[in-house]
C-alpha positions in Angstrom: 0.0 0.0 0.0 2.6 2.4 1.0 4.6 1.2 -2.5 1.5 2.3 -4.2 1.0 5.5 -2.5 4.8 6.5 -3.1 4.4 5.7 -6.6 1.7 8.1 -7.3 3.2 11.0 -5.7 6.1 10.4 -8.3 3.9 10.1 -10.9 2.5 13.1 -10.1 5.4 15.0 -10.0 6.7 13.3 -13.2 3.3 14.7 -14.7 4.3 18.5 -13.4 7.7 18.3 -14.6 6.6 17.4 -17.9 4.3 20.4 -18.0 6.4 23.1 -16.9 8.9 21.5 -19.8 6.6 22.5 -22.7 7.4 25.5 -24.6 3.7 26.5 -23.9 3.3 26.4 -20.0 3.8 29.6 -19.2 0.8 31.0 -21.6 -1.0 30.0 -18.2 0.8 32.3 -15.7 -1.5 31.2 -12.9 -1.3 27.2 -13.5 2.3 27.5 -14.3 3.2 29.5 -10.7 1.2 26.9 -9.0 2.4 24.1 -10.7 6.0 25.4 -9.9 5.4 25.6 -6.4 3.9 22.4 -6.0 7.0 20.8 -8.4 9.3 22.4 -5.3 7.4 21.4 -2.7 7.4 17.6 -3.8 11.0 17.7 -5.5 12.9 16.8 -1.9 10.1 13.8 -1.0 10.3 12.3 -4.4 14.6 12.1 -4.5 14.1 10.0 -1.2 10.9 8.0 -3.0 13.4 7.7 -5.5 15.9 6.0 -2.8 13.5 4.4 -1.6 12.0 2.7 -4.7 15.9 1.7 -5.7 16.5 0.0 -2.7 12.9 -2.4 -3.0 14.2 -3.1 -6.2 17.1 -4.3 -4.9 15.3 -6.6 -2.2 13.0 -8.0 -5.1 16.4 -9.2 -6.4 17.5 -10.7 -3.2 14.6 -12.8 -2.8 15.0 -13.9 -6.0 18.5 -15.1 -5.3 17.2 -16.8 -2.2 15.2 -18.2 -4.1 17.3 -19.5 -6.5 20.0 -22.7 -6.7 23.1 -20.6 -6.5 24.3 -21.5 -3.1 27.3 -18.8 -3.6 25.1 -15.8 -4.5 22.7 -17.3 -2.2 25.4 -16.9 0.8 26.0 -13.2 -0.9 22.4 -11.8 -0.6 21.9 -13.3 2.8 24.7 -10.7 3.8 23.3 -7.9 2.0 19.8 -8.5 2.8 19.2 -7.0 6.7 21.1 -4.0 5.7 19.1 -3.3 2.8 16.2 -3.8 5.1 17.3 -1.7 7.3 17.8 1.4 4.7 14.7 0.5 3.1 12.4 1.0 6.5 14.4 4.0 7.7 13.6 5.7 4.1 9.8 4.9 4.4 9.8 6.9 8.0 11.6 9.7 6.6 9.2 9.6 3.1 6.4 9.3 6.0 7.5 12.6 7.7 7.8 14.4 4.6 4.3 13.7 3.7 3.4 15.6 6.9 0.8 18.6 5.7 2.9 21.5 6.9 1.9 24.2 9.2 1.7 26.9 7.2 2.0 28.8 10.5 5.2 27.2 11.9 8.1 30.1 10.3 5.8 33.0 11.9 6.6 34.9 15.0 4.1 35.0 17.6 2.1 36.9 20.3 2.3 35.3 23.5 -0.3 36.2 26.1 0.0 35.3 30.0 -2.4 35.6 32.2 -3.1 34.8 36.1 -6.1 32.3 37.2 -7.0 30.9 40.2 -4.9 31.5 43.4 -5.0 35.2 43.8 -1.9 37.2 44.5 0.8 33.9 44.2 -1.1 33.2 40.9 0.4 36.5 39.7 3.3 35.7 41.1 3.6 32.5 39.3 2.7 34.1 35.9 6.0 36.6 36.4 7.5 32.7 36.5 6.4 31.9 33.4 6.9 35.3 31.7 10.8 35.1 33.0 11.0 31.3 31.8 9.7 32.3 28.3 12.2 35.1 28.1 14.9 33.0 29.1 13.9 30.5 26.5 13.9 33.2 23.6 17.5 34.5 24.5 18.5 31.0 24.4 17.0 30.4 20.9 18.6 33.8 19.7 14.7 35.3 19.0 13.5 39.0 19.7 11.0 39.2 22.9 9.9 42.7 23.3 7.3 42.9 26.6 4.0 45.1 24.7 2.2 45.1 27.8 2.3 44.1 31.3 0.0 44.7 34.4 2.1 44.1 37.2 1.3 43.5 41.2 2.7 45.6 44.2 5.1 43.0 44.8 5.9 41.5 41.4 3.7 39.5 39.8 2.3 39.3 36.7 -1.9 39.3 36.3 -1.3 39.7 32.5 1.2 40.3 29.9 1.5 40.4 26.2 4.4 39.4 24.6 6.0 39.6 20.8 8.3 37.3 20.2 10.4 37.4 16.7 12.9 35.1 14.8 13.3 31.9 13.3 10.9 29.3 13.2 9.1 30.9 16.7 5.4 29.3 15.7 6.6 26.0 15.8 8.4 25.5 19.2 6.4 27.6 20.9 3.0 26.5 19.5 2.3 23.7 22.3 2.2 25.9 25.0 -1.5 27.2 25.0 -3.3 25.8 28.0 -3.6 26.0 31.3 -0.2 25.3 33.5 -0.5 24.6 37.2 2.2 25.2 40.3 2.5 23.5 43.3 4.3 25.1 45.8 4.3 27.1 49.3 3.3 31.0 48.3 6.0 33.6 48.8 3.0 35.7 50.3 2.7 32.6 53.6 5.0 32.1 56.0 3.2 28.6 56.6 4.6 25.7 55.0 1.1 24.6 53.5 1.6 24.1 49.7 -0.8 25.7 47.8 -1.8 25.1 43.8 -2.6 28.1 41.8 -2.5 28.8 38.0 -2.1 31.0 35.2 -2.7 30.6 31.2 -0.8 30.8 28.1 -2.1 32.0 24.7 0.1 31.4 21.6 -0.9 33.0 18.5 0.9 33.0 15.4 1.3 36.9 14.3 -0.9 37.7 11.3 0.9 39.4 8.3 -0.6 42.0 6.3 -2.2 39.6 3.9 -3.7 37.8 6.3 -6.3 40.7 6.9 -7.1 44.2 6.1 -8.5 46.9 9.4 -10.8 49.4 8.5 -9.2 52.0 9.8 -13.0 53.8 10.4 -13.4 50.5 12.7 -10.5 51.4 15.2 -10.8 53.6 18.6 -7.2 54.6 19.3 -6.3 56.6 22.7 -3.5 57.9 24.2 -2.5 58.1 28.0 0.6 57.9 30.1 2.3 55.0 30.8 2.5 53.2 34.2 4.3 50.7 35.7 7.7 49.7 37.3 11.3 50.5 35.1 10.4 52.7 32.7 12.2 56.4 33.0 9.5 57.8 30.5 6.5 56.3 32.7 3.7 59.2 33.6 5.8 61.6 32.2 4.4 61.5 28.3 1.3 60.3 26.8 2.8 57.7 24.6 1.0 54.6 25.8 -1.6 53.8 23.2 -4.9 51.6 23.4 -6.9 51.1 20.2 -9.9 49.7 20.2 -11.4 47.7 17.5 -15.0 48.2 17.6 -16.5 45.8 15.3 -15.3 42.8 17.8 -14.2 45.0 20.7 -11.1 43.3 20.7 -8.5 45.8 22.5 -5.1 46.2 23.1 -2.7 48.3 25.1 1.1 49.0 24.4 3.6 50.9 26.5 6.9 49.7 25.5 8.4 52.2 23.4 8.6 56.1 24.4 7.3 56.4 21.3 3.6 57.2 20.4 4.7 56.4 16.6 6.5 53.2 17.5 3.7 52.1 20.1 0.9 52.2 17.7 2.7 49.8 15.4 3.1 47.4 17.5 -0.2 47.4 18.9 -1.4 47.3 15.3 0.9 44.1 15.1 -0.7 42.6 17.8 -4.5 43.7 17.2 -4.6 41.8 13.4 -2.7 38.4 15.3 -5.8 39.0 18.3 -8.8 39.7 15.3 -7.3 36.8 13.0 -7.2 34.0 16.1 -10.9 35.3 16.9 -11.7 34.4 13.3 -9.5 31.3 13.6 -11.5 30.0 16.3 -14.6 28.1 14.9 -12.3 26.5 12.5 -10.3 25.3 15.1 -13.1 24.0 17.5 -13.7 22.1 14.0 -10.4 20.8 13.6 -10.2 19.9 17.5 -12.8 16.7 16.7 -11.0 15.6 14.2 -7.7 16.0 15.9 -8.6 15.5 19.4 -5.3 13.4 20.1 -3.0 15.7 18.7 -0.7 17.4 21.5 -1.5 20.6 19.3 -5.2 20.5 19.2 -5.5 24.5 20.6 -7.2 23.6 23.4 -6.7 26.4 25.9 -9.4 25.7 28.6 -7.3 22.4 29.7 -4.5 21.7 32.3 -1.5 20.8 30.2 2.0 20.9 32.2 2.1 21.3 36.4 5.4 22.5 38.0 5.6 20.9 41.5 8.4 22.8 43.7 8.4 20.6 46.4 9.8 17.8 44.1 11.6 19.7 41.6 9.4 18.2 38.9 7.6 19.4 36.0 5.1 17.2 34.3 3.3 17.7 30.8 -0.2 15.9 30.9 -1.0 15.7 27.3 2.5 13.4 26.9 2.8 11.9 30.1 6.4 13.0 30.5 8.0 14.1 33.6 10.9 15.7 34.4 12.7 16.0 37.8 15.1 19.5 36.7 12.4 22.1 37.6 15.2 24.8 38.1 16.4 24.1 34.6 13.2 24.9 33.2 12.2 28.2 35.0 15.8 28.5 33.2 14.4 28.5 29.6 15.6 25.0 29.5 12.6 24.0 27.5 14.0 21.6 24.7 13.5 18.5 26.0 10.0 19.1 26.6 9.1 20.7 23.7 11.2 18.0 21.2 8.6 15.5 22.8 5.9 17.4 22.2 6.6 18.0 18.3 7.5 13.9 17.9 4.3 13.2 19.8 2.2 15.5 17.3 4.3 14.0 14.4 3.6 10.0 15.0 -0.3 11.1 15.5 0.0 13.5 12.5 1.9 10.6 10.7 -0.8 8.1 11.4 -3.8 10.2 10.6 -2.5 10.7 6.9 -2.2 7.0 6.8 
């Protein structure tokens, strides 16, 4: 079945290259763009179909041989054949992950969004935790994480913050960590030793370009006031915060980062098309959900996905059932591990489903 499957897909891309060979292909400028791209995309699956396709040949002949009276050759293709084998089902895996439908979201930068749940003041708390470990984990990865906005508490938490984050390949490492994430420890705000759980929530979105969709600018409410918060030299002395309002879905969004007015507005611009094109986003992913409701990537927000247990220096990820005792590490930005396991989880059941 695979066999088969491989061998259309090569047929296929035999068909396009034959196309784009004739003298009259590109009298269709839209078929022949498209049938370019599609040439490209399939060009690096088919040279290991290719491979792969040599090498059962070669297997064919081996069991022919075994088959055969030549006790000599026979002794010959015995040697080569668990090799061969060996190439031949390591290709299919590799053809298997190529055929993966690719996230057409996975090269974009994204907004992250924190913000505190249940467990009052140490649930702020814990969402500066997160904000720091996110940080830490972009520095490491070489990206751009500018803070847009941040409400902070008295003594240092975090009740929400908005975060643009900006470099290679951002979407997809970051794009498992919507949902819910839990801590277990004793509150900086007791001097008991009761260990309390609290939580806070993590919105990924991958930013929307300007072809992804077009404001009205007669649909936007855009104020200015003076910035507050802790660090900034500029804060309550100029009215270059800005808040624009986007009245058709009342989506709004604040930025305070830059002393700029000028500078402010575009990134809250940035950040209100990523906030409008999720919104639109959602039904179709509540759609998709059902259909890939074992996928580590589903978008489900509302669920409990990773809890980070101080007393045991352990952080466990629900959806994968992995658990890690270097909980230090991680606050760190040492993310990898879980994240790699993530992405090979969603892979196998990505993998299967286009079976």
């Amino acid at each position: 079945m695979f066999t088969e499957k491989v061998k259309s897909i090569k047929s296929a891309y035999d068909e396009l290259t034959q196309f784009l060979s004739q003298p009259d292909a590109m009298d269709d400028q839209d078929k022949w763009r498209e049938s370019l791209k599609k040439q490209a995309e399939l060009a690096p699956i088919v040279e290991k179909i290719d491979e792969y396709l040599r090498a059962q040949k070669e297997l064919n002949e081996i069991d022919d041989i075994l088959n055969s009276d030549d006790k000599e050759m026979i002794e010959l293709a015995k040697e080569e054949l668990n090799p061969l084998k060996e190439k031949s089902q390591s290709l299919e895996e590799e053809i298997k992950v190529l055929l993966i439908p690719k996230d057409e979201n996975d090269d974009k930068n994204v907004v992250l969004e924190i913000r505190a749940g249940t467990g009052g003041e140490e649930a702020a708390l814990f969402g500066m935790v997160l904000l720091r470990m996110y940080m830490y984990y972009a520095e490491k990865n070489k990206w751009t994480a500018e803070i847009m906005d941040i409400s902070e508490t008295d003594i240092g938490g975090c009740k929400e913050a908005t975060v643009l984050i900006s470099g290679r390949n951002v979407y997809s490492r970051l794009k498992f960590e919507s949902g819910g994430h839990r801590v277990q420890r004793v509150p900086e705000t007791e001097s008991g030793g009761r260990i309390h759980t609290s939580a806070a929530t993590v919105v990924i979105m991958p930013e929307a370009e300007d072809v992804d969709y077009d404001i009205n600018p007669a649909d936007l409410r855009i104020d200015t006031y003076r910035a507050s918060g802790a660090g900034g030299q500029h804060v309550n002395k100029t009215s270059s915060a800005i808040r624009i309002i986007h009245e058709p879905t009342g989506i709004m969004v604040t930025c305070q980062d830059e002393k700029s007015q000028t500078k402010n507005k575009a990134k809250a611009m940035r950040v209100l098309k990523t906030r409008i094109m999720d919104m639109l986003e959602g039904e179709k992913n509540q759609e998709r959900a059902a259909e890939r409701k074992g996928l580590v990537g589903s978008g489900d927000r509302s669920g409990r996905i990773r809890t980070y247990n101080y007393p045991q220096g352990r952080v466990t990820d629900h959806r994968i059932n992995l658990t890690l005792y270097k909980l230090d590490a991680v606050l760190q930005g040492d993310l990898d591990e879980i994240i790699e396991a993530l992405i090979i989880e969603d892979r196998q059941a990505r993998m299967e489903g286009n079976e």
